[in-house]
C-alpha positions in Angstrom: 58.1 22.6 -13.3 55.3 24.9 -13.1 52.6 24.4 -10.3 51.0 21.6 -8.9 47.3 22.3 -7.3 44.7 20.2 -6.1 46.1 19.3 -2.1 44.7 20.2 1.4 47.1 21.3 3.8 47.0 17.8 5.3 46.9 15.7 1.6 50.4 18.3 0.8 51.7 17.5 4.4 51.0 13.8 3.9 52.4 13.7 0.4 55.8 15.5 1.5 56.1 12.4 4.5 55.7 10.1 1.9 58.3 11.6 -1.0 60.7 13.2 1.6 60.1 11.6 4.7 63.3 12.8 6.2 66.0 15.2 6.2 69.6 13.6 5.4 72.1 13.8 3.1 69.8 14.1 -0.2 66.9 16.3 1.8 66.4 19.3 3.3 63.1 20.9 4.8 63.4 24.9 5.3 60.8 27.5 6.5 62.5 30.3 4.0 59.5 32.2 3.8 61.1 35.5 2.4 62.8 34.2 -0.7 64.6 37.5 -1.4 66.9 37.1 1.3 66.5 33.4 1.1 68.2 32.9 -1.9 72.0 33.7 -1.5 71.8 36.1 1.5 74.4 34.2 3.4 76.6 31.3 3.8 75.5 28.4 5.4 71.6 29.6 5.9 70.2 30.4 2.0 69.2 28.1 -0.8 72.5 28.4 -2.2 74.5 26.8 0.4 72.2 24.0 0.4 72.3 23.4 -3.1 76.4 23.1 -3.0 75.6 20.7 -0.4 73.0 18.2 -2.0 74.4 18.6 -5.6 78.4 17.8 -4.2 76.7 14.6 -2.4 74.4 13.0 -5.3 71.7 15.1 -5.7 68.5 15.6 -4.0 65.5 17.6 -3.4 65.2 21.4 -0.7 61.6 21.7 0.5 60.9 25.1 1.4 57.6 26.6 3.1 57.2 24.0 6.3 58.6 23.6 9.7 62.0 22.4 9.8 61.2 19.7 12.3 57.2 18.7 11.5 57.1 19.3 7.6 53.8 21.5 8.9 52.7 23.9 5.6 53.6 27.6 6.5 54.0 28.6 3.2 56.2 31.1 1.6 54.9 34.8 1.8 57.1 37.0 0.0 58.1 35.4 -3.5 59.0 38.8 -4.6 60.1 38.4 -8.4 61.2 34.4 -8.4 59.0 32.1 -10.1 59.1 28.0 -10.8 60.9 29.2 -14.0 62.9 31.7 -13.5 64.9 29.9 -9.4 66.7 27.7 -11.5 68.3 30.5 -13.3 69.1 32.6 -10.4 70.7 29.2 -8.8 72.4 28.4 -11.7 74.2 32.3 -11.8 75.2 31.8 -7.9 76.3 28.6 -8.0 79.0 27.6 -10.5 79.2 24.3 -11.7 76.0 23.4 -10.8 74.1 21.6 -13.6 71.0 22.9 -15.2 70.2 19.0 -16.2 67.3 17.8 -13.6 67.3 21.7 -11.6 63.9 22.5 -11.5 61.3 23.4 -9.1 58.2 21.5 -8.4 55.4 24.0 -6.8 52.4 23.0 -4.5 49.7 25.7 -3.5 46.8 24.0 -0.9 43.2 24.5 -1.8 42.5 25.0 1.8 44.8 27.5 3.0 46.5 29.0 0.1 49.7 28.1 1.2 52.6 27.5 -1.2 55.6 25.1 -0.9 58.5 24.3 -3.4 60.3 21.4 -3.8 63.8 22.5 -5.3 65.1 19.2 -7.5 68.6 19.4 -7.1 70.4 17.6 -9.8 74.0 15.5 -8.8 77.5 17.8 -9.6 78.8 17.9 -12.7 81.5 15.2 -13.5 84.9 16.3 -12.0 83.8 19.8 -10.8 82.1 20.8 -7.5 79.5 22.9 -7.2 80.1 26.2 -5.1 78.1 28.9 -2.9 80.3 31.9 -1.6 83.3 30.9 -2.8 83.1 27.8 -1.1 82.0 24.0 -1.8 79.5 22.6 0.3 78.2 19.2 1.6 76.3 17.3 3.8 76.9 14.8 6.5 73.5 13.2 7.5 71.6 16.1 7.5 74.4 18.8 8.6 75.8 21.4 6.5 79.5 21.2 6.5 82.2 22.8 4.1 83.8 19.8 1.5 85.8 17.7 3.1 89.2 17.1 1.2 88.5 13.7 0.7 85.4 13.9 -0.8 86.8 16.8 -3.0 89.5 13.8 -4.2 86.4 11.5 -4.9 84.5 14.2 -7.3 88.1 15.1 -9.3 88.4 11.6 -9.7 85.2 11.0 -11.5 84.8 9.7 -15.0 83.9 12.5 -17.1 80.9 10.7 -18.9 79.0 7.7 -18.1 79.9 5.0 -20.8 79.1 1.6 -19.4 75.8 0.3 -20.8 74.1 -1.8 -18.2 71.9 -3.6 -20.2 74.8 -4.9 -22.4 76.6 -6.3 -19.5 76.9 -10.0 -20.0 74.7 -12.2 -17.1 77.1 -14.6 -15.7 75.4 -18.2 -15.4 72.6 -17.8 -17.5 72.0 -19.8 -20.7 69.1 -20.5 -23.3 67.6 -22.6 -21.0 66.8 -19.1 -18.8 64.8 -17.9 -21.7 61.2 -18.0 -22.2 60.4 -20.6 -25.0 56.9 -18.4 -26.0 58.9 -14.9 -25.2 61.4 -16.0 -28.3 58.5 -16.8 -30.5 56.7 -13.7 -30.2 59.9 -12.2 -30.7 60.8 -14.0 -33.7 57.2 -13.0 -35.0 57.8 -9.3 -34.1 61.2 -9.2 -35.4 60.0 -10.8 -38.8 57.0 -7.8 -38.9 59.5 -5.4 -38.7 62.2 -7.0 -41.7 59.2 -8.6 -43.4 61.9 -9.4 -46.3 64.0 -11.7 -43.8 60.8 -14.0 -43.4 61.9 -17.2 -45.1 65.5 -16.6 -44.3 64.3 -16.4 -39.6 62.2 -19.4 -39.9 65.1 -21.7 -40.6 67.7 -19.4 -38.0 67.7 -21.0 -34.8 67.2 -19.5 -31.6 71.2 -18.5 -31.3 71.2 -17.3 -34.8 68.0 -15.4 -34.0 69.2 -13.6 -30.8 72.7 -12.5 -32.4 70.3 -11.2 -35.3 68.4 -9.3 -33.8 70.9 -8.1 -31.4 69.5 -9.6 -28.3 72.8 -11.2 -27.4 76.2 -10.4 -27.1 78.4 -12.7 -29.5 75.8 -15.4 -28.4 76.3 -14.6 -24.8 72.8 -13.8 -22.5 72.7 -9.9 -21.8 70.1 -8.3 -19.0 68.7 -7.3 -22.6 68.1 -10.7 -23.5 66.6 -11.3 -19.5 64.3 -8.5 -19.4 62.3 -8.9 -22.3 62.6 -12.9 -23.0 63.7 -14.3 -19.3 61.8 -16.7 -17.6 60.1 -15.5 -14.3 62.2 -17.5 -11.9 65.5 -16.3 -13.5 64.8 -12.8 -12.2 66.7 -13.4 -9.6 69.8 -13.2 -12.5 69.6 -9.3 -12.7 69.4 -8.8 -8.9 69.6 -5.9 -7.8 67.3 -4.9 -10.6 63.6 -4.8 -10.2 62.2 -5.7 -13.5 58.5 -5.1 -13.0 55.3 -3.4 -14.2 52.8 -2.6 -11.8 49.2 -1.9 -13.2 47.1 0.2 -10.5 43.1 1.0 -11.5 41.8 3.8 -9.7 38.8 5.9 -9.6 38.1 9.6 -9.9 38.6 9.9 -6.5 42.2 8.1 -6.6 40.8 5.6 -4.6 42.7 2.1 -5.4 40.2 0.0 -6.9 42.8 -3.3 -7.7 46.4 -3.8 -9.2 47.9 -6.3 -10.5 52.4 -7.0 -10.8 53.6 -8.3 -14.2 57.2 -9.5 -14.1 59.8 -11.4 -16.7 59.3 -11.8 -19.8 58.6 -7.7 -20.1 57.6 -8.4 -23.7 54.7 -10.7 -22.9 54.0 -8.8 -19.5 53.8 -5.6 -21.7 51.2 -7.4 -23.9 49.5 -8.4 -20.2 49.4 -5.1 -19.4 47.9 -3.6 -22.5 44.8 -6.4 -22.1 44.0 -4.6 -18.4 43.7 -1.3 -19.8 39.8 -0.7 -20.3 39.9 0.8 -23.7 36.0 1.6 -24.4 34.5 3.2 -26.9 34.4 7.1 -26.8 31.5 9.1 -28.0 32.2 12.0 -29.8 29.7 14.7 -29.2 26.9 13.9 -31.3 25.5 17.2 -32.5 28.9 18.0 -34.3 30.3 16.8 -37.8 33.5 17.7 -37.1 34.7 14.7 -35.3 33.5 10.7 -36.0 31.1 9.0 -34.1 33.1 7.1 -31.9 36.8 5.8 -31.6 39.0 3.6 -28.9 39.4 5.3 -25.7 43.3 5.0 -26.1 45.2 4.4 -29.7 46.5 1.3 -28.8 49.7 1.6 -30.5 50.2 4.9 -28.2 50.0 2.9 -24.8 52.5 0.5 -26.2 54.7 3.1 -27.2 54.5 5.1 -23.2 54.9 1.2 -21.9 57.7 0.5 -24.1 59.6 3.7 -23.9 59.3 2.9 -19.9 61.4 -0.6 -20.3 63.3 0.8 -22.9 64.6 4.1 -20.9 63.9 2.8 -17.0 67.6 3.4 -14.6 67.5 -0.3 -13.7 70.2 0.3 -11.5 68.3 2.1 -8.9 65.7 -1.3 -8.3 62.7 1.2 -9.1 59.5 -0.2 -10.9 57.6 1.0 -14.2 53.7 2.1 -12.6 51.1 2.3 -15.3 48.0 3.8 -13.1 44.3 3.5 -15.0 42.1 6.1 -14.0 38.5 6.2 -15.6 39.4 9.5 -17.7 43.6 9.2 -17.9 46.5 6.7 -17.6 49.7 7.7 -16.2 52.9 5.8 -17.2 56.2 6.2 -15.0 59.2 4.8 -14.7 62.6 5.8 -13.0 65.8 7.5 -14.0 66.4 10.9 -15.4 65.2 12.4 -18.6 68.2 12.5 -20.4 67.2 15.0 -23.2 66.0 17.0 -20.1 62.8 18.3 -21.9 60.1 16.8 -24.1 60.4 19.9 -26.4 64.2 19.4 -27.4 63.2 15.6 -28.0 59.9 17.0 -30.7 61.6 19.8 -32.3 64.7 18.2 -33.1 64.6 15.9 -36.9 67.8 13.4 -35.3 67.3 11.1 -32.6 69.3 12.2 -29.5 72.9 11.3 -29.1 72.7 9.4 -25.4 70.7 7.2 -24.4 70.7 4.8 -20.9 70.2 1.6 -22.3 71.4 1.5 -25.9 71.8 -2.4 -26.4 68.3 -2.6 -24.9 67.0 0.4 -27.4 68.4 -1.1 -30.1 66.8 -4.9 -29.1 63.8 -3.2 -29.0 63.7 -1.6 -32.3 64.5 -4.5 -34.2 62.0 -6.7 -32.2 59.3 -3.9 -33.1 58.4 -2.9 -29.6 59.5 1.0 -30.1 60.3 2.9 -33.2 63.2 4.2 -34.4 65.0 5.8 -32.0 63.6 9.0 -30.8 60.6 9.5 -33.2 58.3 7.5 -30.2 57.7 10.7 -28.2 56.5 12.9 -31.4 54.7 9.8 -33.1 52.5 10.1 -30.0 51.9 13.6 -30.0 50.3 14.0 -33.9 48.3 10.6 -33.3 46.9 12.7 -30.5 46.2 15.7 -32.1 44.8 13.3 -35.4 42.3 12.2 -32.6 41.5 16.1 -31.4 42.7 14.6 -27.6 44.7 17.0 -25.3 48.4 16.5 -25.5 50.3 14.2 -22.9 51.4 15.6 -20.1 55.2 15.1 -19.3 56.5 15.5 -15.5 60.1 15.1 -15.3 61.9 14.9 -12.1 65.7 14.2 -11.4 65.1 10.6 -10.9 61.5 10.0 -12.5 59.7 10.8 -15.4 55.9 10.5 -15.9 53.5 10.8 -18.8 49.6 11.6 -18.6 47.6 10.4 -21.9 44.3 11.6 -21.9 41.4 9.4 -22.9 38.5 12.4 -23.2 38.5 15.4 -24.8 39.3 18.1 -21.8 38.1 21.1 -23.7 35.3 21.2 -26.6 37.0 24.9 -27.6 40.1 23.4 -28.2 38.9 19.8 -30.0 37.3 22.4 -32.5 40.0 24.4 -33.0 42.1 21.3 -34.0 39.4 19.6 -36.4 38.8 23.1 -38.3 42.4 24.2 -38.2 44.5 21.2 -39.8 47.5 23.3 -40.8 48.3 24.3 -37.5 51.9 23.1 -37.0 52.4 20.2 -34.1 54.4 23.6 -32.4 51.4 25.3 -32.4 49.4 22.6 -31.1 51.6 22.0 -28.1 51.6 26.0 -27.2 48.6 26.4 -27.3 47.3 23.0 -25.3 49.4 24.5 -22.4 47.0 28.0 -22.1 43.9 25.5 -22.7 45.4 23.4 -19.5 46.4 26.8 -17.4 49.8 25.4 -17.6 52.9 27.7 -16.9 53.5 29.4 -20.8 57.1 31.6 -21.6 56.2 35.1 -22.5 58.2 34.2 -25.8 54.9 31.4 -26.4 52.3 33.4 -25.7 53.6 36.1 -27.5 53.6 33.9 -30.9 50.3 32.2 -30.1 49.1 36.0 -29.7 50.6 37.1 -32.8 49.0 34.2 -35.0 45.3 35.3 -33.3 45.2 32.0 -31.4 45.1 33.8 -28.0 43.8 36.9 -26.1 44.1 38.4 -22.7 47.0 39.2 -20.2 48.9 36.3 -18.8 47.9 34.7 -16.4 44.4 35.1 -17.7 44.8 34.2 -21.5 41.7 32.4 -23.5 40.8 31.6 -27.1 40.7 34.9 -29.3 37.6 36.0 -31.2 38.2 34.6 -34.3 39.1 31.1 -33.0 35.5 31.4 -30.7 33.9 32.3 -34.0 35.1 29.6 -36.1 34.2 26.8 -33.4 30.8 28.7 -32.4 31.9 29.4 -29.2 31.0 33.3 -28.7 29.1 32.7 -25.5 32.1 31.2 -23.8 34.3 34.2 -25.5 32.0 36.8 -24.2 32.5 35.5 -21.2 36.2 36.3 -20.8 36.1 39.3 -22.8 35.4 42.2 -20.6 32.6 44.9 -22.1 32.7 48.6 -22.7 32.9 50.5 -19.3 29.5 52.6 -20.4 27.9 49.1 -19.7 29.2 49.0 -16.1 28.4 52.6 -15.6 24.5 51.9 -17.1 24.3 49.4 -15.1 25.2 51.1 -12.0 23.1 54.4 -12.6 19.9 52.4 -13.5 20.4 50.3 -10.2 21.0 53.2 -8.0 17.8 55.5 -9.4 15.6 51.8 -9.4 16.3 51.6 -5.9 17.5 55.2 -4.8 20.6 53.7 -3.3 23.1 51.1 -3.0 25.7 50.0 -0.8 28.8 48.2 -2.0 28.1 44.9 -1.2 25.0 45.8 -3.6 27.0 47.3 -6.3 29.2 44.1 -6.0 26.5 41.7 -6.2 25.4 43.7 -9.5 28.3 43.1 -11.0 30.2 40.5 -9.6 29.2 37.9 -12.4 29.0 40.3 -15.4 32.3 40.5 -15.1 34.6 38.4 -17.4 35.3 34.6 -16.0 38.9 34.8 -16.1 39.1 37.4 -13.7 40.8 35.8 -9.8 38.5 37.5 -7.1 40.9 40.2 -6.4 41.1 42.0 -10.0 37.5 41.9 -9.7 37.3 43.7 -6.7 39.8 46.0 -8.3 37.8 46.7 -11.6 34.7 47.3 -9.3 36.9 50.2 -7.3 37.9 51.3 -10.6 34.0 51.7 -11.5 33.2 53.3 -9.0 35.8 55.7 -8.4 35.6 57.3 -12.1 31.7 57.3 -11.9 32.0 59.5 -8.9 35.3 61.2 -9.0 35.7 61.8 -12.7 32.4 61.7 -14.2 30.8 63.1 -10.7 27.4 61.1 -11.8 27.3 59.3 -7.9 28.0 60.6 -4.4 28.4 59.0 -1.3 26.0 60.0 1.5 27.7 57.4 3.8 31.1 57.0 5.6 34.3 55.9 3.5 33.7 52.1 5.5 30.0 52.3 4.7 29.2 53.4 1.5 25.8 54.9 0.7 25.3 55.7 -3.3 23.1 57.7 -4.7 22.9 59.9 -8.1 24.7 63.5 -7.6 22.0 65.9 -7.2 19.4 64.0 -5.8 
């Protein structure tokens, strides 16, 4: 899931209490701070064991770097070759049956200490087959490790192989038209006729049975939790217990500071419309010394918040009494809702030309559609992409989770460089734009990604520190910036070096490094500078024999070789 910056020790420590307050049968808190022999290294005490145990229950979540009993941050210190990206792999090869669906890692590293922690997702067994660590099945009871019982064994062989009942088609016993919202149905009738435009005469004289069979909120002219969620009456809610349906909106400032919030309940299609009105979509400026862009737009494309808001009804897990969030903060808004991701990443959703083949809620989908509140089904998520990169905005950022899924839309442009390279560069493909709005972000890239961004000239430099190539720089007019990350010829170093030493007959190495500490290129971490400054000096002196060291090896004393 790549990593997640931005915490103290204490804001990490408090976060963890609040997601995974407890250890039980779906959490686990481990130290594990060698992950070599963490991993599989033996039954009943590595990674593996655990993840039998959590995935042959109903999934869950493995925190690893903190104190078993306080959740205190002690980090991991020997990572060795795992990453975020490549755990899941070596967990899927050592535990069979486990399901790569919802498996990912979530990483935290505190700005503080430097400490990192990993949150392993652990996704639920696959239908009919437990998952297995050393030859063995796993599982919890509370928060013990235990080997699986046989009668839990009986319960996962007996499991359906594929989830086929569609809860928002159920029928709701006891409700009737009277449950209904009589200005919910009108705006739906209105919508509905927007989207068959050629049905207009033929709606105004259905009524409001006729119009629900139509357009496929009812079942044979029975009341679905469809036809509840989006048309419902508030005080029916109590109809689709143990359902939550409800959208909270949360404002907060830069600081992420609550500033107010506000709950919108049933009808979801008029609380959706609620919703929408709290956003504060002002004007953005372009920047004004630039005739690339226009002058100034909406903040947000309002059809792309409807389409994050409605794909949050349309694909929430009802079932689990969870709420929709949409959070407002003065630069972003962040859209959740829960469930899993069921095409398990955005990118098989954008690159594929057929909608997917599953979906939670279909009856609710397929209300939705022909009521106009979501597209047809599966184009939403890469409708809202090329708006976004029509507009020159960052892409949204998806975070997926077992049980969650959360989008980021961006209401600013985040990086000028980028917002260039868009407006000048219109036959990119939307591929290309995605790849390469991941290195402008610093977010994890494949090798495979960087390698084609590379090969088209879009990017320079060695991962992790990978920037905007030359040519790109030179078409936007941003050499400076380019320059900056590009590192010069080493006969500028050495110049620099010899001039300073014969200006002031000598330098230490604090000197040398103060000399050159910022001429070196920005996307260099602290340590490779420290390492290019050795290198400097050691081939100046040891190589080129140009300066000697009249001091000790722990104090340094430079001065030109024959003076």
């Amino acid at each position: 899931m790549g990593e997640e910056n931005g915490m103290t020790a204490i804001e990490l420590q408090n976060h963890l209490k609040a997601h995974y307050p407890k250890e039980n049968e779906a959490c686990e808190w481990k130290e594990f701070k060698n992950l070599k022999h963490s991993i599989s290294g033996g039954k009943g005490e590595d990674l593996a064991t655990y993840v039998s145990a959590i995935a042959n229950m109903n999934g869950g979540h493995i925190v690893i770097g903190v104190k078993d009993s306080t959740l205190d941050i002690v980090g991991i210190e020997k990572f060795h070759d795992y990453t975020p990206e490549t755990l899941p792999h070596r967990l899927l090869g050592v535990c069979p049956n486990l399901s790569s669906e919802g498996l990912s890692v979530e990483a935290h590293t505190t700005t503080d200490t430097g400490r990192t922690v990993w949150i392993v997702h652990v996704p639920k067994h696959l239908p009919r087959k437990p998952v297995y660590a050393h030859n063995k099945a796993w599982q919890r009871s509370g928060d013990s490790l235990i080997e699986l019982r046989p009668e839990r064994e009986t319960s996962i062989l007996a499991e359906a192989l594929g989830k086929t009942d569609d809860w928002s088609a159920h029928i709701c016993a006891g409700a009737t038209l009277e449950n209904l919202d009589p200005e919910a149905v009108r705006l739906a009738r209105t919508e509905y006729i927007t989207k068959h435009p050629n049905l207009s005469k033929e709606v105004t004289q259905w009524d409001d049975r006729t119009f629900l069979n139509k357009a496929k909120l009812t079942l044979d002219s029975k009341i679905t939790n469809s036809t509840l969620l989006l048309l419902g009456k508030t005080e029916s809610v109590h109809l689709l217990s143990p359902a939550v349906p409800r959208i909270t909106w949360v404002l907060k400032d830069r600081d992420g500071i609550e500033q107010g919030y506000e709950h919108f309940e049933l009808p979801l299609l008029i609380s959706a419309q609620k919703v929408h009105a709290k956003i504060r979509n002002y004007k953005y400026r372009y920047m004004a010394d630039s005739k690339l862009f226009p002058d100034e737009i909406d903040k947000y494309d309002p059809w792309i918040i409807y389409e994050a808001l409605h794909n949050c009804i349309a694909h929430q897990d009802y079932e689990m009494g969870g709420r929709i969030n949409v959070v407002e903060f003065p630069d972003r808004l962040v859209f959740s809702n829960v469930g899993s991701f069921i095409p398990e990443n955005v990118e098989n959703v954008i690159e594929r030309d057929a909608p997917p083949e599953l979906y939670r809620n279909p009856f609710l989908c397929q209300a939705m559609v022909e009521i106009n509140m979501i597209d047809t089904i599966g184009s939403g998520i890469k409708r809202i992409y090329s708006k976004l990169r029509q507009r020159f905005f960052p892409m949204p950022n998806y975070k997926i989770e077992p049980n969650r899924v959360e989008v980021t839309i961006f209401g600013q442009i985040l990086d000028v460089r980028y917002a260039k390279l868009l407006a000048m560069n219109p036959e990119l493909s939307l591929h290309d734009v995605i790849a390469l709005d991941r290195v402008v972000k610093h977010l994890p890239s494949t090798d495979e990604a960087l390698k084609y961004l590379r090969d088209k000239g879009l990017i320079e430099g060695r991962k992790p520190n990978v920037y905007v190539s030359a040519s790109v720089a030179k078409a936007t007019g941003e050499k400076a910036e380019y320059t900056k990350n590009r590192a010069f010829d080493k006969k500028y170093y050495f110049d620099l070096i010899e001039q300073a030493i014969q200006h002031h007959g000598s330098m230490t190495r604090k000197e040398l490094d103060e000399l050159l500490w910022k001429k070196l290129p920005d996307n260099l971490s602290d340590n490779q500078r420290k390492t290019k400054i050795n290198n400097l000096i050691n081939e100046l002196s040891n190589k080129l024999k140009k300066i000697c060291n009249k001091g000790s090896n722990t104090k340094p004393k430079w001065v030109l070789c024959g003076i």
